[in-house]
C-alpha positions in Angstrom: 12.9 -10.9 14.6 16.5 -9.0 14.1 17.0 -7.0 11.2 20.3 -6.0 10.0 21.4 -4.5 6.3 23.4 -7.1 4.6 27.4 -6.5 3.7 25.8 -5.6 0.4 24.0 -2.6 1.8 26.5 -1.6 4.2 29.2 -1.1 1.2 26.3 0.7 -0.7 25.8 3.0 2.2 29.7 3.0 2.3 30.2 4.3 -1.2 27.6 6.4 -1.3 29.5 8.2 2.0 32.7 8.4 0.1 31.5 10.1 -2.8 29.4 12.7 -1.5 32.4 13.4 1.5 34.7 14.1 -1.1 32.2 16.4 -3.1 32.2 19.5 -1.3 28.1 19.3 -1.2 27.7 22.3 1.2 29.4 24.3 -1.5 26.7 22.9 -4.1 23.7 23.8 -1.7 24.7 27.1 -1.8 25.2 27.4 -5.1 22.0 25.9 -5.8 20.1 28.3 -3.2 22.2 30.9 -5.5 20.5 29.8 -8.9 23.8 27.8 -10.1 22.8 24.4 -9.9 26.2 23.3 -12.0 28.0 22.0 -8.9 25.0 19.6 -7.4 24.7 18.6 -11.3 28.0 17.3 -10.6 26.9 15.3 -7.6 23.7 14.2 -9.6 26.2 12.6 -12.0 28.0 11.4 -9.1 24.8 9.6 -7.6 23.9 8.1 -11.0 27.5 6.5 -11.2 26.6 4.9 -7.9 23.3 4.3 -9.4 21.0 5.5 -7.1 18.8 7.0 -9.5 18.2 4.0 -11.4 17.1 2.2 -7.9 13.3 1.9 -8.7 13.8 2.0 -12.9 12.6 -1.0 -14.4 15.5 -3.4 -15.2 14.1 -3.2 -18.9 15.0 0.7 -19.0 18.9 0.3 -17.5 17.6 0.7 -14.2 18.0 -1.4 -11.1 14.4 -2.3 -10.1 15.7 -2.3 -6.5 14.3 -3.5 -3.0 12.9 -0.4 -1.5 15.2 -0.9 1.6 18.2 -0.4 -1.2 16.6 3.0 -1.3 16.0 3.8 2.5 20.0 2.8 2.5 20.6 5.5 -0.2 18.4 8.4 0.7 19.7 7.7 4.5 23.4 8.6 3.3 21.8 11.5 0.8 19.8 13.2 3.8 23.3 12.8 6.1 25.1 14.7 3.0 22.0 17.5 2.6 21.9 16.3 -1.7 20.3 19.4 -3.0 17.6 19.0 -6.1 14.5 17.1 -5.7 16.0 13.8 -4.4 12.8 12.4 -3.3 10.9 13.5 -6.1 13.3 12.1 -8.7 14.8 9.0 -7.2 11.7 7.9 -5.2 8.7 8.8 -6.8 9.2 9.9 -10.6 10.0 6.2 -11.6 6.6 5.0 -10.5 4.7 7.1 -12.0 6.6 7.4 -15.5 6.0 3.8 -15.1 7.0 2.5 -19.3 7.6 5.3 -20.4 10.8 5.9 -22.4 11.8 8.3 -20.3 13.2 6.7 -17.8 16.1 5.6 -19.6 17.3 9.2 -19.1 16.1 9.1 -15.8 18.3 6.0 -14.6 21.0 7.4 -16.8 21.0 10.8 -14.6 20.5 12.3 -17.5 16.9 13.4 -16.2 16.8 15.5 -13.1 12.5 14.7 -12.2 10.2 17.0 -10.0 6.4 16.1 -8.2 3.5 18.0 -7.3 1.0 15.8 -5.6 -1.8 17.7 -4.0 -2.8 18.0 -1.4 0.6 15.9 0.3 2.6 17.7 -1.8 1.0 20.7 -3.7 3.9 22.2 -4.9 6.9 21.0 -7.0 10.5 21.4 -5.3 13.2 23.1 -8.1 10.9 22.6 -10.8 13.3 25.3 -12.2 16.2 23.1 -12.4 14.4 19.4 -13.4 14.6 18.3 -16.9 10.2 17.3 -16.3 7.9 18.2 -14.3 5.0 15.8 -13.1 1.4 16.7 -11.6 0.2 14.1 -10.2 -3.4 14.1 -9.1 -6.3 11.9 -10.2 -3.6 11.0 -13.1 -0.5 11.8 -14.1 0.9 14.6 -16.3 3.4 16.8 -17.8 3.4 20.0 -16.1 5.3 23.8 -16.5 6.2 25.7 -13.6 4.4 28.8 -12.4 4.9 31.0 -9.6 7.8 30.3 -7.2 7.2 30.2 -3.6 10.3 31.1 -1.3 11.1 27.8 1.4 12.8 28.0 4.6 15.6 26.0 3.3 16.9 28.6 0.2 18.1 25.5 -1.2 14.6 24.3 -2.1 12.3 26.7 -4.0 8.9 25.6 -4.3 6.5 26.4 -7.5 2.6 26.2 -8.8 2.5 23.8 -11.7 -0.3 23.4 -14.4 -0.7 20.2 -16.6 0.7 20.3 -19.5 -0.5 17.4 -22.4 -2.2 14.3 -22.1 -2.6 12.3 -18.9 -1.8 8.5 -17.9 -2.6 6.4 -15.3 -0.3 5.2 -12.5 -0.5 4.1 -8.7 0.0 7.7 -7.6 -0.9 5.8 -3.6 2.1 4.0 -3.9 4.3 6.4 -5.3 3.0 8.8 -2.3 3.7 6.3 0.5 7.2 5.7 -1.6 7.7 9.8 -1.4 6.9 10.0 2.6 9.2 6.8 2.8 12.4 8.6 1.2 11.4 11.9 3.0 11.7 9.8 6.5 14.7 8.0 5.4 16.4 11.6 4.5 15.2 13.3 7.8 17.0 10.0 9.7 20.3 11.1 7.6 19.8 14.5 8.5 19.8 13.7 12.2 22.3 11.6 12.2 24.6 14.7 11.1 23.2 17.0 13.2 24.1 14.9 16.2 27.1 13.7 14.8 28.2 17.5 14.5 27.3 18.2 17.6 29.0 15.4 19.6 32.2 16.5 17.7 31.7 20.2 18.9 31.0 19.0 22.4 34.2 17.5 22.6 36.1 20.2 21.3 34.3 23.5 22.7 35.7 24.2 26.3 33.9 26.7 28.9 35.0 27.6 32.3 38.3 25.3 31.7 36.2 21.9 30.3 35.2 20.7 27.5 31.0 21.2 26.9 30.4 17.5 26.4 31.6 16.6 30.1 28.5 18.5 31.5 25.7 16.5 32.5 22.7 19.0 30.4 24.7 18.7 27.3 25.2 14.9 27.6 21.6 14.4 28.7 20.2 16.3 25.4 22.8 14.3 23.0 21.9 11.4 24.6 17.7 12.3 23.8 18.9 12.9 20.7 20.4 9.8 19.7 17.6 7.4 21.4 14.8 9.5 19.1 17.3 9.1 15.9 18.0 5.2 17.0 14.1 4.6 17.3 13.3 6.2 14.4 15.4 4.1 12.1 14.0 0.9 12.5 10.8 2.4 11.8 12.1 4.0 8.6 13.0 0.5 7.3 9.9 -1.6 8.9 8.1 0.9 6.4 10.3 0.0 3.6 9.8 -4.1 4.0 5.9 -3.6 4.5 6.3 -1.6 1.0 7.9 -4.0 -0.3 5.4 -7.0 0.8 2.2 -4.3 -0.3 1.3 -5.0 3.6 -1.6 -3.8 4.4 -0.6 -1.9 7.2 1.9 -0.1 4.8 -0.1 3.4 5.2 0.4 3.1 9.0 3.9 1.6 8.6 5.2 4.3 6.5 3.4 7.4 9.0 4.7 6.1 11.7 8.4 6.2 9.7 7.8 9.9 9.1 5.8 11.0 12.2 9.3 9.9 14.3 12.0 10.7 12.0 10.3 14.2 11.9 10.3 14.7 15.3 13.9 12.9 15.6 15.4 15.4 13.5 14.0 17.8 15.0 15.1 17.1 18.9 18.5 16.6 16.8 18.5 19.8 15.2 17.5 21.6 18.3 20.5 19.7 20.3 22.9 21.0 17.7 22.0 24.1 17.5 22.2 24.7 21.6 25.3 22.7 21.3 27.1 24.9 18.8 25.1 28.1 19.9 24.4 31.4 17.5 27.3 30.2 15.6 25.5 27.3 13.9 23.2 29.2 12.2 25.3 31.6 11.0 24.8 31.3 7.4 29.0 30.8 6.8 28.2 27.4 8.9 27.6 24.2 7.1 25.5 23.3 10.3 22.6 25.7 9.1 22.2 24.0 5.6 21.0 20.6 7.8 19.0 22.8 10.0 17.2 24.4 7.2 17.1 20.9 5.6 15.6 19.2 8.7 12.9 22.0 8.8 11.8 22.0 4.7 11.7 18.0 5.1 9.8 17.7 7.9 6.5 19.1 6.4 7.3 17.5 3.0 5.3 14.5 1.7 2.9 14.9 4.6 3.6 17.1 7.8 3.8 15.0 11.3 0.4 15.7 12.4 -1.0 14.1 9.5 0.7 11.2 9.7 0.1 10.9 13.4 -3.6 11.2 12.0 -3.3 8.2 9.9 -1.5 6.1 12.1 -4.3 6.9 14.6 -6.8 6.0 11.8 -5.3 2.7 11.3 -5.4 1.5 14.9 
């Protein structure tokens, strides 16, 4: 079976690129790490003219009630741009578990900015400063407030206790976790992507000893690693998506196996990029750092690779 995104997709993907590249989002991310989340506001608004965060909103609410591999296309492009604010949380997982409620009108709108804590995948809610609601989602769901802040690696991303708040509904809180691991996998394949794509760039341009560093045989050979573990990955990524959308019953396995790989793909991308550029890539004055502190908050989000690996082995 061959699976390609339609022309549909592709100018989705397309759009989405041409937005964010004209945004200046590493100046948001580090005004976000800062505490002034005005300029990634602006790219939220930008992402809900393009409608990405009406993607899993119920057509009834203004939303888009999309094809989950609409948002593996979307949170692909937001991973290669490193989005700051709690993309996963709010695009991915916040509309299933608000399920009818009003709210998300202003979520589809972008007129909400939506946070998670799922313990234990996720016990802690990502910029639950800067969301508009914060949800606890556990046995049921509820309305939470924000406790103590917990410092990331990425400054970009601060993480915080939360304590229900109000009454408490029901929801499929399964789903919406294999939809949050999903969107995690599907930004880690972005992320890659830009690592390597920064790095093959570099490699052309960086000469030692009279060459340039991408005609030597250890930096091609690592580029090269690189780009097989991002290329394998992807497939993956969106196999997970169509067995999401089908409610497979291998979904569970489908979806670790998605995140198990595009963890460790980032990862042997970040690592290539980093060697490739040297100390000067994570130089904080880089905008190759913000996608290696990216690539190292995502990969323990929504699951970290061992437990996936654990219930992929379980599914077998």
């Amino acid at each position: 079976m061959r699976f390609d995104l339609d022309a549909q997709q592709r100018d989705f993907a397309a759009s989405i690129d041409a937005a964010l590249a004209a945004a200046d989002v590493p100046g948001a991310v580090r005004a976000w790490a800062a505490g002034d989340t005005t300029p990634g506001r602006k790219v939220w608004t930008q992402l809900a003219d393009l409608g990405i965060t009406a993607l899993l909103v119920p057509e009834r609410f203004d939303g888009l009630d999309a094809h989950p591999v609409d948002v593996v296309v979307a949170l692909e492009r937001l991973g290669r741009w490193c989005v700051p604010g709690p993309v996963t949380e709010s695009v991915a997982v916040a509309p299933l578990l608000l399920g009818d409620d009003e709210r998300c009108a202003a979520l589809a709108a972008g007129e909400l900015i939506v946070t998670v804590a799922m313990p234990p995948q996720a016990p802690r809610a990502v910029d639950a400063d800067a969301a508009g609601l914060v949800l606890l989602a556990d046995s049921r769901v509820s309305a939470a407030e924000a406790g103590q802040c917990h410092e990331c690696i990425d400054p970009s991303r601060r993480l915080f206790d939360v304590t229900a708040t109000g009454d408490a509904w029901d929801a499929d809180i399964a789903r919406a976790y294999e939809f949050g691991a999903l969107a995690t996998a599907a930004q880690l394949v972005g992320a890659g992507q830009a690592l390597l794509e920064a790095a093959v760039d570099y490699a052309k341009q960086r000469a030692q000893f009279g060459r340039v560093i991408g005609s030597y045989q250890a930096i091609k050979h690592k580029l090269a690693d690189a780009h097989i573990a991002v290329e394998l990955a992807r497939p993956l990524v969106y196999g997970a998506a169509l067995s999401l959308a089908t409610d497979s019953p291998d979904t569970a396995r489908d979806v670790s196996a998605a995140k198990a790989a595009s963890s460790e793909a980032a990862l042997l991308a970040a690592r290539a990029a980093l060697q490739t550029h040297g100390a000067i890539g994570f130089t904080a004055e880089h905008d190759l750092s913000l996608w290696l502190l990216r690539v190292q908050a995502l990969r323990p989000a929504w699951g970290d690779p061992a437990a996936h690996r654990r219930r992929v082995l379980e599914a077998l």
